[in-house]
Biopython code that builds the backbone (N, CA, C, O; Angstrom):
import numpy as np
from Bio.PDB.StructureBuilder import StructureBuilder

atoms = [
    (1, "UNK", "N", (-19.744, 0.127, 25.885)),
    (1, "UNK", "CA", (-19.934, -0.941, 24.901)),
    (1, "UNK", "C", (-18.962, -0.721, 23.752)),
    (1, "UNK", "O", (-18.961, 0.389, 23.219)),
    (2, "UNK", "N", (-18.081, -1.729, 23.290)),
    (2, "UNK", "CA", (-17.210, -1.347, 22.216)),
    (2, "UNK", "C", (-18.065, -2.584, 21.250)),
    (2, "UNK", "O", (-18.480, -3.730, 21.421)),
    (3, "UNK", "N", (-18.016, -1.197, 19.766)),
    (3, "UNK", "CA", (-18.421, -2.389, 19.091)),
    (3, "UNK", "C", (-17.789, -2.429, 18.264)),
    (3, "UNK", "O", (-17.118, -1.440, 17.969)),
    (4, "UNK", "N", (-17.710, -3.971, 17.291)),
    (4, "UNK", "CA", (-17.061, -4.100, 16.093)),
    (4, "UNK", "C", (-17.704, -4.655, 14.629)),
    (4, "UNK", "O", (-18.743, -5.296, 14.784)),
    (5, "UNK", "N", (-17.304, -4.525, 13.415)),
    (5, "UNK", "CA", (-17.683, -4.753, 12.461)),
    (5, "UNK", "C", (-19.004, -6.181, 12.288)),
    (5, "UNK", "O", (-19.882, -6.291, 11.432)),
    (6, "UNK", "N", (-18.792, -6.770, 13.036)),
    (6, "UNK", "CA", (-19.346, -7.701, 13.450)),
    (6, "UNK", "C", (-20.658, -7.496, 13.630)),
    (6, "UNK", "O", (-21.556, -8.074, 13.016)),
    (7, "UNK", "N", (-20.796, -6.594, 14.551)),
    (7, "UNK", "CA", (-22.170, -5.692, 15.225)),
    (7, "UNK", "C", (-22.850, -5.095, 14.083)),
    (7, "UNK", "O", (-24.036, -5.099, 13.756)),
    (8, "UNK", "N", (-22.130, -4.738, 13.719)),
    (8, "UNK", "CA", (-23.371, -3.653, 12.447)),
    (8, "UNK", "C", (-23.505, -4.143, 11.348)),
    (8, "UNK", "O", (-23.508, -3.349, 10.408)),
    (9, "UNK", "N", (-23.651, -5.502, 11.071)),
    (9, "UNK", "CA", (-23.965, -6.960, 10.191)),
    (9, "UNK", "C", (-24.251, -7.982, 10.227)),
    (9, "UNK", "O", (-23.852, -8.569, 11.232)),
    (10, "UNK", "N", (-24.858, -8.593, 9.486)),
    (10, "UNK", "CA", (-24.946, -9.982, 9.403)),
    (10, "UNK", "C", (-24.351, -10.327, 8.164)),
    (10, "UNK", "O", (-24.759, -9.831, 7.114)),
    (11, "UNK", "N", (-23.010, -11.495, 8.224)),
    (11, "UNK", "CA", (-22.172, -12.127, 7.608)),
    (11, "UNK", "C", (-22.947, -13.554, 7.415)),
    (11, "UNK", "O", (-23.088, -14.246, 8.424)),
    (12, "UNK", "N", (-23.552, -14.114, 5.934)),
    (12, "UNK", "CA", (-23.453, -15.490, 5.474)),
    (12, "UNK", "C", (-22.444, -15.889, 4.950)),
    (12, "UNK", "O", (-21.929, -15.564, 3.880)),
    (13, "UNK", "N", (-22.011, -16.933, 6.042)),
    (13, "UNK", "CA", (-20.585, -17.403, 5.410)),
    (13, "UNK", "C", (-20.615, -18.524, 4.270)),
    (13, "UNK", "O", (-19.738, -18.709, 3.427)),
    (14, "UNK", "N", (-21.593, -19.105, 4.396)),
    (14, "UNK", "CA", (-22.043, -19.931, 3.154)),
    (14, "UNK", "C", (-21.772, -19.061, 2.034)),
    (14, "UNK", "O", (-20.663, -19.278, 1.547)),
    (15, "UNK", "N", (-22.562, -17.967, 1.362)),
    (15, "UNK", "CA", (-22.114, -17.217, 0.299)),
    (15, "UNK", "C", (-21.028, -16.355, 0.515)),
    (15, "UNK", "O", (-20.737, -15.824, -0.556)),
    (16, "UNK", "N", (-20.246, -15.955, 1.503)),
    (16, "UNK", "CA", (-19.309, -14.926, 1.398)),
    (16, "UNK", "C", (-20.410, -13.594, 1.126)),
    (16, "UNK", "O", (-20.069, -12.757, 0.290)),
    (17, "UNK", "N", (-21.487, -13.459, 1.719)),
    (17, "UNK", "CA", (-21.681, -11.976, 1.464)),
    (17, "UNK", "C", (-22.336, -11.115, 2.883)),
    (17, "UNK", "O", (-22.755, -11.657, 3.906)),
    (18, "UNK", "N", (-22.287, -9.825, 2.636)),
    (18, "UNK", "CA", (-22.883, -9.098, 4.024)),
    (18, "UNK", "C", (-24.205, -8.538, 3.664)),
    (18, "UNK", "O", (-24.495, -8.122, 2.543)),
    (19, "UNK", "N", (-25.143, -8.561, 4.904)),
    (19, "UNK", "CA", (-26.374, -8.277, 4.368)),
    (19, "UNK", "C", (-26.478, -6.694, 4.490)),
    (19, "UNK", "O", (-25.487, -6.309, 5.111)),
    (20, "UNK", "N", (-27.244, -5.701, 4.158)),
    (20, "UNK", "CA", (-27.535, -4.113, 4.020)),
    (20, "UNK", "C", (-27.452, -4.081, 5.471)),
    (20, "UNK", "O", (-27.624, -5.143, 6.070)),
    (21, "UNK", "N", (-27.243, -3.147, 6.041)),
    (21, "UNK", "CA", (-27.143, -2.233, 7.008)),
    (21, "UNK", "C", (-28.269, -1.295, 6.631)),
    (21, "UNK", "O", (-28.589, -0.913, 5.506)),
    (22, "UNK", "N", (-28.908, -0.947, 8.033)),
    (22, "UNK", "CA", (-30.337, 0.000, 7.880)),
    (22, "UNK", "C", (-29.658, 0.917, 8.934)),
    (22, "UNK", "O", (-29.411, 0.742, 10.128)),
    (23, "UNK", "N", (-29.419, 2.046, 8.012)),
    (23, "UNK", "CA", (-28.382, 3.192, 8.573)),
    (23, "UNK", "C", (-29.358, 4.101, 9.780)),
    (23, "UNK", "O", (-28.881, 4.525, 10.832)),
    (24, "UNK", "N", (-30.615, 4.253, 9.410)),
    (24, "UNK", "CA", (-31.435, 4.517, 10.455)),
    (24, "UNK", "C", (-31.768, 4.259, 11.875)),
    (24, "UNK", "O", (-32.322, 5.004, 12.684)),
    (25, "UNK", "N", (-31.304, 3.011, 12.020)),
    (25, "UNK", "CA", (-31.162, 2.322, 13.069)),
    (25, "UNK", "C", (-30.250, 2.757, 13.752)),
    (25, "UNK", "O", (-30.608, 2.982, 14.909)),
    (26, "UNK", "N", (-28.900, 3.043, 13.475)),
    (26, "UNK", "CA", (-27.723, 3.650, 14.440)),
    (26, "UNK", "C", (-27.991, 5.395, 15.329)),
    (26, "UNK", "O", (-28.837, 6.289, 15.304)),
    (27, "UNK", "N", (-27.461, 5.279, 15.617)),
    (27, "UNK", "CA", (-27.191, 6.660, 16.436)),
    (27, "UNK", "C", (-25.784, 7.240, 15.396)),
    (27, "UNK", "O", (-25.106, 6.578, 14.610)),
    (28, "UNK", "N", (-25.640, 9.384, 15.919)),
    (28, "UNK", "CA", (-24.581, 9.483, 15.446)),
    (28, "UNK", "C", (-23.318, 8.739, 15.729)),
    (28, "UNK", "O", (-22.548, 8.414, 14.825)),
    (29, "UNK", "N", (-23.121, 8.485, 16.923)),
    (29, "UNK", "CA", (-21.680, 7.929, 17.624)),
    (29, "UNK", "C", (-21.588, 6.523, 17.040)),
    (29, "UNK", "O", (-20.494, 6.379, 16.494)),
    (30, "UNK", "N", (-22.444, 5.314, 16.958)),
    (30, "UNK", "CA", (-22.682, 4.469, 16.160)),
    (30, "UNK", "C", (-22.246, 4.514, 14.928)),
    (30, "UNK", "O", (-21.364, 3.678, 14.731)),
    (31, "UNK", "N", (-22.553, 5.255, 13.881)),
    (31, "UNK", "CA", (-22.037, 5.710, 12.592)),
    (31, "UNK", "C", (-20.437, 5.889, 12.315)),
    (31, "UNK", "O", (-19.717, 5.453, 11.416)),
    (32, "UNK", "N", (-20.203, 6.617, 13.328)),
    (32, "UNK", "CA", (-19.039, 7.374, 13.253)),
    (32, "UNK", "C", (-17.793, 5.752, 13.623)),
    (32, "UNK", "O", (-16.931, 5.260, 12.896)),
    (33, "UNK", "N", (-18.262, 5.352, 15.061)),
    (33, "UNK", "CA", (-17.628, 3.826, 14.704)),
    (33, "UNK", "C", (-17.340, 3.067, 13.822)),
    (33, "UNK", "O", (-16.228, 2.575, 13.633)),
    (34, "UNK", "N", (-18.768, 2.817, 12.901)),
    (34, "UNK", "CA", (-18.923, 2.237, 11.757)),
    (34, "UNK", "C", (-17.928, 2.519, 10.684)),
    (34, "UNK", "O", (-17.152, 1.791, 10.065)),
    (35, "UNK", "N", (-18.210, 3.921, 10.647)),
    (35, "UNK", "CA", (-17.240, 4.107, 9.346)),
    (35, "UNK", "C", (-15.489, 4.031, 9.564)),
    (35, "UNK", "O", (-14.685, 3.509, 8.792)),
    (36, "UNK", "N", (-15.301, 4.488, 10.420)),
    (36, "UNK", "CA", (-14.199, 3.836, 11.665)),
    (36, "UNK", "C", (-13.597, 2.459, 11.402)),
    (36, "UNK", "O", (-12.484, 2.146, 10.980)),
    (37, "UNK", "N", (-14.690, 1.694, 11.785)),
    (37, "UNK", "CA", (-14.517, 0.359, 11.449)),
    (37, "UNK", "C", (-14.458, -0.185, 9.892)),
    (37, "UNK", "O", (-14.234, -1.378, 9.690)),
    (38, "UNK", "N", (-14.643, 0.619, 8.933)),
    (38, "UNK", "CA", (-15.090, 0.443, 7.644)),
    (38, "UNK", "C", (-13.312, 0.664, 6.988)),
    (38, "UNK", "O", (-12.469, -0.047, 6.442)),
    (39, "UNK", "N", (-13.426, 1.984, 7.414)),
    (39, "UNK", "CA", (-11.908, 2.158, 6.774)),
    (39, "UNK", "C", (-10.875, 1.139, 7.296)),
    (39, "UNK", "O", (-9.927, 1.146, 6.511)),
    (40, "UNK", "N", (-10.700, 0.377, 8.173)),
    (40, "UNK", "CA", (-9.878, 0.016, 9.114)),
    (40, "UNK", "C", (-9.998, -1.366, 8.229)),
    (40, "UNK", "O", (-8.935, -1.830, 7.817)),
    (41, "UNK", "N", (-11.098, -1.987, 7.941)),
    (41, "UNK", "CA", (-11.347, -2.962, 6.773)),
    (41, "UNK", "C", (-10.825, -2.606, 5.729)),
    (41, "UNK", "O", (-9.822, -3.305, 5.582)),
    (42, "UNK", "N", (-10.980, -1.585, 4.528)),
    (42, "UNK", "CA", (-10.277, -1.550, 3.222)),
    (42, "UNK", "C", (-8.879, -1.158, 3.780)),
    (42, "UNK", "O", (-8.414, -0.614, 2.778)),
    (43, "UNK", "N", (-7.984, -1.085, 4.651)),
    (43, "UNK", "CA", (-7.140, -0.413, 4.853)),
    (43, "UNK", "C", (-6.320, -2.150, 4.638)),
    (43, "UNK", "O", (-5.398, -2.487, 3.896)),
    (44, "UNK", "N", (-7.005, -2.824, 5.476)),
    (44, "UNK", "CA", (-6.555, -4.560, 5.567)),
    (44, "UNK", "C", (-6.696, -5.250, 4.002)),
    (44, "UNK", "O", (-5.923, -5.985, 3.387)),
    (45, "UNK", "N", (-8.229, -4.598, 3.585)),
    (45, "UNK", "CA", (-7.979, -5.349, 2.121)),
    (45, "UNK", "C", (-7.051, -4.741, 1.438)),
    (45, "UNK", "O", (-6.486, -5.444, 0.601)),
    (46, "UNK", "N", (-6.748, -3.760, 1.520)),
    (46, "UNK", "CA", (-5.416, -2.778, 0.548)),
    (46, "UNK", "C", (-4.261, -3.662, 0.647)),
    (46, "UNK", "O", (-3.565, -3.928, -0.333)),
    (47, "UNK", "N", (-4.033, -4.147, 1.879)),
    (47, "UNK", "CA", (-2.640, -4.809, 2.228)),
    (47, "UNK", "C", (-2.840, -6.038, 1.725)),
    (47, "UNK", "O", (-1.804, -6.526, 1.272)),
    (48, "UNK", "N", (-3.675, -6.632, 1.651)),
    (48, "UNK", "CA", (-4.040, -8.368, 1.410)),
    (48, "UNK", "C", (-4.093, -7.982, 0.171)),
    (48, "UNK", "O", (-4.379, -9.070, -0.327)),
    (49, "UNK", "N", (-4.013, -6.973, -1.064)),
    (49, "UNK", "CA", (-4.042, -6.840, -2.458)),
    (49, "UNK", "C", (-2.610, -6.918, -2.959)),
    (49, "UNK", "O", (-2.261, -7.561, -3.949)),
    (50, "UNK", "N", (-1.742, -6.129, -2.100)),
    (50, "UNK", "CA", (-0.728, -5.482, -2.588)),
    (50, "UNK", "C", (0.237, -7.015, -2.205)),
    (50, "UNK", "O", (1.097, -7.399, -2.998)),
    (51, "UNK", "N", (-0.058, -7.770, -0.912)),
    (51, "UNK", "CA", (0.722, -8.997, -0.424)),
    (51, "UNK", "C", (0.687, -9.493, -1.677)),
    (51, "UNK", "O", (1.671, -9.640, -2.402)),
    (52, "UNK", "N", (-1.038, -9.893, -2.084)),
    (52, "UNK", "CA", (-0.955, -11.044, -3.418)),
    (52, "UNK", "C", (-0.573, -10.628, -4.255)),
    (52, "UNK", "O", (-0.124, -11.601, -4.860)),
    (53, "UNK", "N", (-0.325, -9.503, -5.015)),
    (53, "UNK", "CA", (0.219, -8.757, -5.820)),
    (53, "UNK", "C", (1.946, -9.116, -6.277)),
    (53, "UNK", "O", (2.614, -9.593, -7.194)),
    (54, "UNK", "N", (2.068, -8.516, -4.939)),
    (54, "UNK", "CA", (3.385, -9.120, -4.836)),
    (54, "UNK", "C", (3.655, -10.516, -4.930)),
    (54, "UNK", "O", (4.485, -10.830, -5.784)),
    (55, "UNK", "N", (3.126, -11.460, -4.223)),
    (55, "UNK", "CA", (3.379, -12.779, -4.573)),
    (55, "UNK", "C", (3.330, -13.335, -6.130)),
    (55, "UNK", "O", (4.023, -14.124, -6.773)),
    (56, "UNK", "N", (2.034, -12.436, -6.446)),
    (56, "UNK", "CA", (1.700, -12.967, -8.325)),
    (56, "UNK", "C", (3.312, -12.182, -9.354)),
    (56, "UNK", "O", (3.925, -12.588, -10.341)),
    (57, "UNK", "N", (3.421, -11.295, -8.719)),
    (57, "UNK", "CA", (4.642, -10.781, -9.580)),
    (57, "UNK", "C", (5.663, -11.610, -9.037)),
    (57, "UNK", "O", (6.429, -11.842, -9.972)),
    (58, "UNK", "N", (6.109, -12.236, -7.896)),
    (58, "UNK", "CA", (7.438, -13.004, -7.255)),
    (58, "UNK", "C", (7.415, -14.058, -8.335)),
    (58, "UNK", "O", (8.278, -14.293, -9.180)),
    (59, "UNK", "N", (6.506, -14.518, -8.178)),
    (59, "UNK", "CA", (5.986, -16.224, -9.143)),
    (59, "UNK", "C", (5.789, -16.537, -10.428)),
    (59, "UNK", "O", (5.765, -17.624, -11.005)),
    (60, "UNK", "N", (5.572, -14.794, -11.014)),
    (60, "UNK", "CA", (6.067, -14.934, -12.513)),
    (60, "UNK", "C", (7.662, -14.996, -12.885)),
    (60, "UNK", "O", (8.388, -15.624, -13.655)),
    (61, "UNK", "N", (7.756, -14.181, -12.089)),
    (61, "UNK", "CA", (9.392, -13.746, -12.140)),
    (61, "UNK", "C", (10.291, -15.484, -11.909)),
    (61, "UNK", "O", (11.334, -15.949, -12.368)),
    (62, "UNK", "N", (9.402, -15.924, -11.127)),
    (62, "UNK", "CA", (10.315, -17.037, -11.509)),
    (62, "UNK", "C", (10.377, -18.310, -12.593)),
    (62, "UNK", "O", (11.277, -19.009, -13.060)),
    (63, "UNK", "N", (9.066, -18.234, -12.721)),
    (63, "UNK", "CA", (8.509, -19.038, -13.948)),
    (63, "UNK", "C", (9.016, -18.577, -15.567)),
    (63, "UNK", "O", (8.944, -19.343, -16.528)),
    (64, "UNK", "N", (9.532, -17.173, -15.629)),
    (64, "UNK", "CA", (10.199, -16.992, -16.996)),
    (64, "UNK", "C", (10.789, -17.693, -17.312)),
    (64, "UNK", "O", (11.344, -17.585, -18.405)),
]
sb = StructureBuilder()
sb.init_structure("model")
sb.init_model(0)
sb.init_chain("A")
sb.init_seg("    ")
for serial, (resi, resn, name, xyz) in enumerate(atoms, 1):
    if name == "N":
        sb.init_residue(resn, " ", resi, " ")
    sb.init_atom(name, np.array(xyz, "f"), 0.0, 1.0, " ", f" {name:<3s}", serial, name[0])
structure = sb.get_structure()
């Protein structure tokens, strides 16, 4: 069974938010995915910061 971020949540997309995770529920190997899968997420938001980042600095730079 491969699982993904998906699996160990429930996403309302109406609000943009994720509901708690009940860490009890997993197994070790479960966990270890999870967090797996966790870093692999901020690793994507890091890049989607630094893209807009960059774009917000491109777009001042030209607006001087």
């Amino acid at each position: 069974i491969i699982l993904t971020m998906k699996d160990f949540f429930e996403i309302d997309e109406t609000n943009k938010t994720i509901n708690i995770l009940n860490l009890d529920d997993l197994s070790i190997e479960d966990l270890k995915k999870y967090l797996s899968e966790l870093q692999m997420e901020v690793e994507r938001v890091n890049l989607e910061i630094r893209r807009k980042d960059s774009f917000k600095k491109n777009a001042e730079e030209f607006f001087k």
